[in-house]
N, C-alpha and C positions, 0 to 999 in steps of 0.2 A: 347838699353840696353840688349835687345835678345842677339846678339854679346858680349857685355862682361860676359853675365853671362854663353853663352854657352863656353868662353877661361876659367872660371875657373876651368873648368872639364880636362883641358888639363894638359899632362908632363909635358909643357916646362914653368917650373917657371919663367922665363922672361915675357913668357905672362900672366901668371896668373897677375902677377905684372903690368903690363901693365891694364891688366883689372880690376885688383882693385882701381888704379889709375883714371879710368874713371865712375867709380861704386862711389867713396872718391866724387866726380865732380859732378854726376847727379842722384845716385842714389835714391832711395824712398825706404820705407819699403820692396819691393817686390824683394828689393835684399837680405833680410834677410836670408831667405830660400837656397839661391844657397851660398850665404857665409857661412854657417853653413856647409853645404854639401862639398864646396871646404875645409873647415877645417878638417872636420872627415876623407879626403883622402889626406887630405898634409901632406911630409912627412918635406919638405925643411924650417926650423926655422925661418927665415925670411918671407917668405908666411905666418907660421902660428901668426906671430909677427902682419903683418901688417894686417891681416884679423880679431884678435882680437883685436888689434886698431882702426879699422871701427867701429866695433861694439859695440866698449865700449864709444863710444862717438855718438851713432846712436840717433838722434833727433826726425824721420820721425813719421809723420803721421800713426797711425795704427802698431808701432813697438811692443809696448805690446803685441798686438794681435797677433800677427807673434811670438813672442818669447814664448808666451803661448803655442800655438800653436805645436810650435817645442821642448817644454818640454817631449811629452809625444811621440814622434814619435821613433820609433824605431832605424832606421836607424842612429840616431843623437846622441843618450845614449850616445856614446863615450865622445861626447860635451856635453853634459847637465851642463856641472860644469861651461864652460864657459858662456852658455844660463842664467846659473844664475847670476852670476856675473857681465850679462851686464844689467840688471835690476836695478843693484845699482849704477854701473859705470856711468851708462848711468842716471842714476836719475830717473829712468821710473814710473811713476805715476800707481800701480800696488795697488791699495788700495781695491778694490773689487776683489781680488784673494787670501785675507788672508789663506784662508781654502787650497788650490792648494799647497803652501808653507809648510803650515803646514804638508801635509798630502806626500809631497816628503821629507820633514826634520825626518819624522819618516820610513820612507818607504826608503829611498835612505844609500847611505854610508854617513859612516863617514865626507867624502869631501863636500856631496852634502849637508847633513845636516848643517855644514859650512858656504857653501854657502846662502841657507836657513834664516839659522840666519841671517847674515848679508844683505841680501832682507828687514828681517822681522823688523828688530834694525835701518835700514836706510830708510824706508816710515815711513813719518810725521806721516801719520793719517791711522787709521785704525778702521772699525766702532765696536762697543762697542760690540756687540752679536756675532760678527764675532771672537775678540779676545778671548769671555770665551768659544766658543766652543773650540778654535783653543789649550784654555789654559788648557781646560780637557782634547783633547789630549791630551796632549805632555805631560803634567804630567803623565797619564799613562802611555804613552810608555817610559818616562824616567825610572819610576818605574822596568819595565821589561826589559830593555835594559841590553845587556849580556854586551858589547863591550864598557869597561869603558873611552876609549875617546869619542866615539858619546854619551854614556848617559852621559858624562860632559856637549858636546854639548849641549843637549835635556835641561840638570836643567840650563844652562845659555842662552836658549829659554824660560824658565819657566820662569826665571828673568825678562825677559826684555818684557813677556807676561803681566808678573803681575805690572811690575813696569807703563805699558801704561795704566793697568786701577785700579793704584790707589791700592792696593790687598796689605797688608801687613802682613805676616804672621812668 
């Protein structure tokens, strides 16, 4: 796997394709990281097609933890929107991260927060003390929120905050 994850760094989109192809085959969460990385530097539509195809359907062992992980890495920000979105895609069982969502849906753009939501609206379960901290943010920062499509976002976070525990107001 050394070998495909060192071709994704390469020019030649043929082999990247190649080595995603054998990565689709054998790979493990520990190709999470070098697929992120070949994302944030491919330029070629199709590479960046099939490498967020892997990822939106990535089953492995420990992938939560990898995409956690890579939330907050700098080098990756470009990707982050995608990172979020394979969370849902992928159906990633992220229930003890309520707070991490929360806290990039008030902190990130408009996209990210987006994104965010739809993490937050699509895990089943979420533990009860984790959603009313998660729900006083985000009421707040809705409240102050300059940029009237993320503070749409934020009160249609607030919704589906209050709507998971019950909160009717």
């Amino acid at each position: 796997m050394d070998l495909a994850f060192a071709a994704l760094l390469s020019d030649d989109d043929a082999q990247i394709l190649t080595a995603l192809t054998r990565i689709d085959d054998q790979g493990d969460a520990r190709a999470i990281r070098p697929l992120l990385t070949a994302l944030a530097k491919a330029k070629d539509e199709t590479v960046k097609r099939r490498i967020t195809d892997l990822l939106f359907a990535v089953k492995a062992k420990d992938a939560a933890t990898e995409l956690l992980t890579a939330l907050h890495e700098p080098v990756l920000l470009d990707v982050r929107r995608t990172v979020l979105a394979t969370f849902w895609n992928a159906g990633l069982d992220v229930r003890e991260h309520l707070d991490r969502f929360v806290q990039l849906a008030i902190e990130g753009d408009a996209n990210e927060c987006f994104e965010c939501l739809t993490v937050i609206e699509n895990q089943e379960i979420w533990p009860e003390k984790a959603a009313r901290l998660g729900l006083a943010k985000v009421r707040k920062a809705a409240a102050s929120e300059t940029d009237a499509y993320k503070a749409a976002i934020l009160n249609d976070l607030v919704s589906v905050l209050e709507g998971r525990l019950g909160v009717c107001e």
